[in-house]
N, C-alpha and C positions, 0 to 999 in steps of 0.2 A: 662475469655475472650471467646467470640464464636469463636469456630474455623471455616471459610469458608469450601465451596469445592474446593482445589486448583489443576487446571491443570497444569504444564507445558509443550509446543510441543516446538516440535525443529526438526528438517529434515533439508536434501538438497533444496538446491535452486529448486522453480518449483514445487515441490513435490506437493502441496497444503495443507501449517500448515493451513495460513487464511480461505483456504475454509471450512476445517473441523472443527475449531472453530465456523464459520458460520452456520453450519449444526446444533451443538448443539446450540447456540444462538435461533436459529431460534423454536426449541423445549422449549425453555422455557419463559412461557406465559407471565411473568413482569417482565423488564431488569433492571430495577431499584437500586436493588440489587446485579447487575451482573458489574465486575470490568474485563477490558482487558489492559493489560500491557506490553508495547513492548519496550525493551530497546535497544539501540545502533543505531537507526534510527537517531540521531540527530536531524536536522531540517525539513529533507527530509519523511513526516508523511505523506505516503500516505493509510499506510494499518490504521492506527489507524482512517484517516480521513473518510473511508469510514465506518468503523465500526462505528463510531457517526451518519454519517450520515444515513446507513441506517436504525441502530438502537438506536433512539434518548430517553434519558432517561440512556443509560449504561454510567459509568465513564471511563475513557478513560486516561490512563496514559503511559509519554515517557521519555527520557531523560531530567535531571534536577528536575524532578517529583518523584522520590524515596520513599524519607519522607515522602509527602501526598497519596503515593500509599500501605506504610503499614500500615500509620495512619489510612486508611479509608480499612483494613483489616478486623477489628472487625465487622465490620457493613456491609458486604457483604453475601449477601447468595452464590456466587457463583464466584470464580477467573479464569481468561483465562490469562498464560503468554505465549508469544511467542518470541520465541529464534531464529534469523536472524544464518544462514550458517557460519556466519563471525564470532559467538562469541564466545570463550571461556566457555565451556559447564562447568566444573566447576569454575571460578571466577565467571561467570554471575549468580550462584547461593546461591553463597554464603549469600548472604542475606536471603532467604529463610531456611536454615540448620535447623533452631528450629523447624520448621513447617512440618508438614505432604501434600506431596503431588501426585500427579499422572503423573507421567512421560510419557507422548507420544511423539510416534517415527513417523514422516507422512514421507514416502519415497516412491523412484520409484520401480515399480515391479522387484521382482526379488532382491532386494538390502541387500548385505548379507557382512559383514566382516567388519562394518565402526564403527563408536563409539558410535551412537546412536543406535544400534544395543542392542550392551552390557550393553547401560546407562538404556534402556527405559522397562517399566514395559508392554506398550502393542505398539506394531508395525501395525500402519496403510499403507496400500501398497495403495499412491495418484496417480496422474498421472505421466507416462512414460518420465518423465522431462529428455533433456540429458542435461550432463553435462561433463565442459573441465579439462583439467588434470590442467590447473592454472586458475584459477578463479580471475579476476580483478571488485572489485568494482566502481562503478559510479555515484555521484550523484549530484545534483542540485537541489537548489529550484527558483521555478518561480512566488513567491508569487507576487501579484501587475502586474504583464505581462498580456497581451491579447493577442492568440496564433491566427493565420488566420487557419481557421479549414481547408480549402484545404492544405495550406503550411503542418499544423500538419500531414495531411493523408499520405503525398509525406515522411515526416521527418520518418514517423513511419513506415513505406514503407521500408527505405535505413536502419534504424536499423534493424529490421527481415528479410533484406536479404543481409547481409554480407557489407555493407559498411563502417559501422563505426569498424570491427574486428566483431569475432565468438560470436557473442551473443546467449547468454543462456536464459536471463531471462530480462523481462524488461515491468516495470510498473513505469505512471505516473496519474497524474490527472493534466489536463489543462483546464483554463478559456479560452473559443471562443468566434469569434467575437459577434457571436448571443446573446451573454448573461448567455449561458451554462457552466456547469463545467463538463469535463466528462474526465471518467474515462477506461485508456488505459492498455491492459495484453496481454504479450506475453508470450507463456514457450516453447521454442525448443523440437517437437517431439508432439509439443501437438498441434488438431485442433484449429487457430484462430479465433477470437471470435472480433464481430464488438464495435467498443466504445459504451460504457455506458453512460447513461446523469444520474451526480447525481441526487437525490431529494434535490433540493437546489435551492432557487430562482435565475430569473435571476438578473445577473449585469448589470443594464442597467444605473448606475451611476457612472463616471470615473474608476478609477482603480480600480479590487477587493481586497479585503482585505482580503478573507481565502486563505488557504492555494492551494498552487502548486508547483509542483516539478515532479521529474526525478529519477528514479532508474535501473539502466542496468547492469547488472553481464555477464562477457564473457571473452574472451580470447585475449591478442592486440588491448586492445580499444584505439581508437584515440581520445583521450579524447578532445585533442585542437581542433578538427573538427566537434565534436560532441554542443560543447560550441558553436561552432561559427553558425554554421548552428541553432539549435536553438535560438541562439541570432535572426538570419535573420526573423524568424519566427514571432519574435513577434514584434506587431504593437506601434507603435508611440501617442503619447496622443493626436491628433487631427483624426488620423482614428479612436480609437479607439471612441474620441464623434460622427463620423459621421456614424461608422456602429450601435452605442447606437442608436442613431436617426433616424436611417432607424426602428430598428426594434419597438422601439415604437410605430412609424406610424403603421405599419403592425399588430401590436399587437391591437393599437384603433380600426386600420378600421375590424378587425376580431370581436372584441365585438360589434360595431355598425353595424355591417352586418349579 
């Protein structure tokens, strides 16, 4: 049997695992052969979702995916698994024990005494993420929603400044009125950085169908308020055909002009 090259990272929340898998990603010429595996996300797949999108061609596996993630072992020249702050560093690896792999540590400067410390064969020092002494996860998915992008600006606004509780960390990917999907990252301590538009066509036909969701790690999150405000966010299936409609117009009269 071939054996891959297999990574696994795992760090504190913020630190940047997905960025530094991106960095090597990004160094190798045909992803074809390149497998990224993120377990414990559930349904909530925003890091896997960009990783397909940006690099289309890699295989892409999460929760429920196990089976076809070792099956399709053999046949990889290259593994990326990435281990979320929440998971149990050795259950989450148990799978893996027959297999030879590379242990990365992506952490905040300076970060010295924790467990990935002692687990990790090489310690990447990412960005200056802080982090709270209890850490509450959060998430939701928004598959099928259409977000009003001012409303989203205002929403993402009152999370990265203390309204919904002490937020650490918080990334989404939402569908906008415009047709866009685009993609949102916060890391406390770390300079903000304006939304992203995936490489993904627009929606300009009823509800979308790929994925969206919500991911906020922090300290007293109001989670019931957090729900609900986003709920207010998103648009109803009769705006949603009339801002499809506006933008088509806009769209024709730009190719015919």
């Amino acid at each position: 049997m071939t054996i891959p090259s297999i990574t696994v990272v795992a760090g504190l929340s913020g630190a940047g695992k997905t960025n530094w898998i991106y960095q090597q990603i990004r160094d190798i010429k045909s992803v074809d052969k390149l497998i990224y595996f993120s377990p414990g996300s559930g349904n909530v797949i925003v890091d896997q979702t960009r990783i397909s999108t940006d690099f289309p061609g890699i295989q892409v596996f999460g929760d429920g995916q196990e089976i076809e993630f070792l099956h399709q072992l053999p046949k990889a020249d290259a593994v990326y698994v990435e281990l979320g702050f929440y998971l149990e560093l050795k259950s989450i690896l148990s799978g893996l024990d027959n297999l030879t792999y590379r242990a990365v540590a992506v952490l905040p400067p300076n970060t010295k005494n924790t467990e990935y410390n002692s687990w990790a064969e090489e310690i990447v020092y990412g960005a200056p993420a802080q982090t709270t002494t209890v850490e509450n996860l959060w998430r939701v998915a928004t598959t099928g929603q259409v977000i009003d992008e001012n409303s989203l600006e205002e929403f993402w606004y009152e999370i990265t400044h203390g309204a919904y509780g002490v937020v650490s960390r918080a990334k989404g990917i939402f569908d906008v009125n415009d047709g866009r999907s685009l993609y949102c990252d916060f890391v406390a301590g770390v300079p903000q950085t304006d939304f992203l538009e995936l490489d993904l066509p627009r929606c300009l036909e009823g509800r979308p169908q790929r994925f969206g969701g919500l991911e906020v790690v922090g300290k007293n999150l109001d989670e019931a308020t957090l729900k609900q405000t986003l709920s207010d966010c998103c648009l109803s299936d009769s705006l949603i055909v009339q801002y499809q409609q506006q933008v088509k117009e806009i769209l024709l009269a730009e190719k015919q002009g």
